[in-house]
N, C-alpha and C positions, 0 to 999 in steps of 0.2 A: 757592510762588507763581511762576506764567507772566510773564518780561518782557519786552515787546513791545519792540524798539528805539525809538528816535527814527526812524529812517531806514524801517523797517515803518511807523510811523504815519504819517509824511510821504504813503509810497507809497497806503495807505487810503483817506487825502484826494484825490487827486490824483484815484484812481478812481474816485470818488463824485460829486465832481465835472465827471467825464465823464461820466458817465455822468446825470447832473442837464442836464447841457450836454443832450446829444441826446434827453433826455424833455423839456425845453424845446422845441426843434427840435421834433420830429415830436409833442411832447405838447400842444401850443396848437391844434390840433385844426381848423390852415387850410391847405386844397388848394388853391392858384391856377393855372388853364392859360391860355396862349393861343395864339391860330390867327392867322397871318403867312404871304398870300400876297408873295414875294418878287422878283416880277418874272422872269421866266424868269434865275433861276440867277444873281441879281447881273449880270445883263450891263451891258455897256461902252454909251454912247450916250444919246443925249434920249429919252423916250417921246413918242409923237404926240401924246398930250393934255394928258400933263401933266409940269412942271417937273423931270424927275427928272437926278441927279450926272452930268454926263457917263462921268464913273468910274467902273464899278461896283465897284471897291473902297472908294470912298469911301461908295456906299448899304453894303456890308455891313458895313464898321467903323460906320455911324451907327445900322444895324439890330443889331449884337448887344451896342454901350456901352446902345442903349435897353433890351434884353433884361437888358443886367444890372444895371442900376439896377431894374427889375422884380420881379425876384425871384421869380418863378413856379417852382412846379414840376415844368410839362410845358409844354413848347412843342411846336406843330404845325406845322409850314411845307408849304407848294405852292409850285411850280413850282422846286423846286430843280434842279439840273442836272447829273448825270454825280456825286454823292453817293452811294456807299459808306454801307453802316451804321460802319462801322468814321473815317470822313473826319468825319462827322458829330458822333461821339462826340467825337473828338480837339477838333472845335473847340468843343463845346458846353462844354466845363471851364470857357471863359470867363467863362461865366452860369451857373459852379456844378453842371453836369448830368454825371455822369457814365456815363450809359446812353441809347444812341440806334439808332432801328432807318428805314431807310427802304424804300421799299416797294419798288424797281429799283435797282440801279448806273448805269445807262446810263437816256439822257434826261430828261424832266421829271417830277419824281418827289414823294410826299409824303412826310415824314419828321419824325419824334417826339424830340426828344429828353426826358430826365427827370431830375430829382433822387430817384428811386425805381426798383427794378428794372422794367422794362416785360415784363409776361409775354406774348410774343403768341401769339391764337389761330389769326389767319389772316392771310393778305398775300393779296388778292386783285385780279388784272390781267386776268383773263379776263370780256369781257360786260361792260366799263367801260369809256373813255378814260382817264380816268387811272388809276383802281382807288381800294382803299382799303387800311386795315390797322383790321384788328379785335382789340384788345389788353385787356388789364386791367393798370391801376396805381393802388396803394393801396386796392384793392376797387372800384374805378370801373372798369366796362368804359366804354373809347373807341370810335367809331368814325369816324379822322381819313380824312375825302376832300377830290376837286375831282372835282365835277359838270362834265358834258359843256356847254359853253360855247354853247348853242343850243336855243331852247324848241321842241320835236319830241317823238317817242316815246323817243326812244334815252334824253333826261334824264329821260324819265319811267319810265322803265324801269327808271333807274340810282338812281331816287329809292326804288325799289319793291326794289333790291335792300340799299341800306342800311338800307329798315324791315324786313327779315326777319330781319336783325342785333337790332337793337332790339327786334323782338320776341323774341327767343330770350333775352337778358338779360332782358329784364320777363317772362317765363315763367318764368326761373330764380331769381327774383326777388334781379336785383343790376339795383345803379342803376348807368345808362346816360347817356352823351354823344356827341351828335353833332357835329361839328365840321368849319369847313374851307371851302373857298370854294365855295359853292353854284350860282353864278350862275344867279339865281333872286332875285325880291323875293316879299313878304312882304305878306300879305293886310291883318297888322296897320300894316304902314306906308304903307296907301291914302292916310290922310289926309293925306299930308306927301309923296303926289307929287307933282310939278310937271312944267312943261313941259318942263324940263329933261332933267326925268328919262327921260321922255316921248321926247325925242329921244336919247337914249344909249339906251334901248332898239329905237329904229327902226335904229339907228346898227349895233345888233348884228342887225338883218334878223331879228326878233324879231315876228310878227303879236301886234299888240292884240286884245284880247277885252273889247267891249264898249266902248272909247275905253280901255280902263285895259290895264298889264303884266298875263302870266297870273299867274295866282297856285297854279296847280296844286303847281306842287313844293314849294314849303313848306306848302299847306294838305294835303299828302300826310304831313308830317312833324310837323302838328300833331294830323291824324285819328288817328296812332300812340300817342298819348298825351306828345309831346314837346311840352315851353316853349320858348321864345325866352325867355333871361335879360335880354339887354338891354332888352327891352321894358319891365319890371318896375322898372326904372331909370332910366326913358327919361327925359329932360328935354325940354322944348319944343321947345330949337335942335336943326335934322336937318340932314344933309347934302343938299342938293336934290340930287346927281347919284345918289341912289340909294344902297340899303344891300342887298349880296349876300356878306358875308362874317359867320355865323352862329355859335352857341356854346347848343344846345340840351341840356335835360336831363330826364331821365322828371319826376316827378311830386314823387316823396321825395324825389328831389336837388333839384331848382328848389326848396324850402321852407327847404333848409337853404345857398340861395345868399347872401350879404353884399352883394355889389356885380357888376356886368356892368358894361362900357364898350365904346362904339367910338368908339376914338379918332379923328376927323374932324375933325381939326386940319390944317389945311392944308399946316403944316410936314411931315405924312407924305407927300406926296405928292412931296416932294424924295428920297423912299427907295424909293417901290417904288408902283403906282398903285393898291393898295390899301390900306385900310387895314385893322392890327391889330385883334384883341377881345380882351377878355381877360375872365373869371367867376372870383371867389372864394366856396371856398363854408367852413362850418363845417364839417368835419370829421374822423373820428379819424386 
């Protein structure tokens, strides 16, 4: 008869126990991302409109203690600045992510970090203002941007190059997210604009169509077969100054979303003049 020590069986345990740890983790079968314009790159100084830290060290320690109370496991940021993939990684440990890719080194840039490997397919800067990156993490292809900041052909052009993305995942039949600062409102938040709203879009030398915002670019990204999650969650209270920061997903993904938010809490606007979304959904 085989005898197993005490110190063998001790080690059994331990490993079993790890390994129960991390099918916990990744076996509760919840994806959470979210998209964080950042204000050009944490900079120093006041925004014109709104309240933000004179410091910009102090918005980005307030934006990544918020990040890691979170607990997501992808974030998406725009307008970073002068971010390396490799800078990005290093600080994203903060919030638990140890894999980060951004789309340029130099200038204002978008950038992913994850608690999962990011595979990417493309990093595209060409025929965009900002570009985008077209990835898959955890079977989810992304595709994180910022749209051209001006209602013209260029954003409509730029809107037609992330749906060919989209459609090449819904062809290949993997579900799909679009993400990332649009600038652009939303055909479904007609009811909830206001005058406000109304003039922050004059504000950006933006022609109305019909007394209303266009609504071409997101009704471009809804003809695709993409949801607005938030929608689907929406509560009464809206931001009147406008909603252009998005978190879409094909069809089979929006069914198996839990929760969307935009947080439009006033206190965000001390961190960066947009604010955060975030989408959790069910899955493996």
């Amino acid at each position: 008869m085989r005898i197993i020590s005490l110190n063998y069986l001790c080690l059994i345990v331990v490993i079993l126990i790890a390994q129960s740890s991390v099918f916990t983790l990744c076996g509760e079968g919840k994806f959470k991302i979210i998209t964080y314009n950042v204000w050009v790159g944490y900079n120093n100084g006041t925004h014109p409109r709104f309240p933000c830290y004179e410091s910009g060290q102090q918005r980005k320690e307030g934006i990544y203690k918020w990040l890691k109370g979170q607990k997501a496991d992808v974030v998406v940021f725009q307008e970073l600045i002068d971010y390396t993939s490799e800078r990005l990684q290093k600080e994203a440990g903060y919030w638990g992510h140890d894999y980060a890719v951004t789309l340029k080194d130099k200038g204002m840039a978008v950038g992913i970090t994850s608690r999962f490997p990011i595979t990417v397919k493309e990093v595209l800067k060409e025929g965009m203002h900002h570009g985008l990156i077209y990835c898959n993490i955890q079977g989810i292809d992304i595709v994180a941007t910022h749209l051209w900041p001006r209602f013209d052909k260029k954003i409509l052009d730029e809107v037609n190059i992330v749906n060919q993305r989209v459609n090449e995942s819904i062809k290949g039949g993997m579900p799909v997210i679009v993400l990332g600062d649009l600038n652009a409102f939303s055909p479904e938040d007609d009811p909830f604009i206001t005058s406000e709203t109304i003039d922050l879009y004059n504000k950006w030398n933006w022609k109305l169509e019909n007394g209303r915002p266009s609504y071409r670019v997101i009704q471009a990204l809804l003809d695709a077969g993409l949801e607005d999650l938030y929608v689907k969650f929406r509560r009464k209270k809206y931001y009147a100054g406008g909603r252009y920061d998005f978190i879409f997903a094909s069809h089979s993904l929006s069914e198996k979303c839990l929760k969307a938010t935009h947080f439009s809490n006033r206190r965000f606007l001390k961190l960066s003049d947009h604010f955060p979304v975030s989408a959790e959904f069910e899955w493996k």
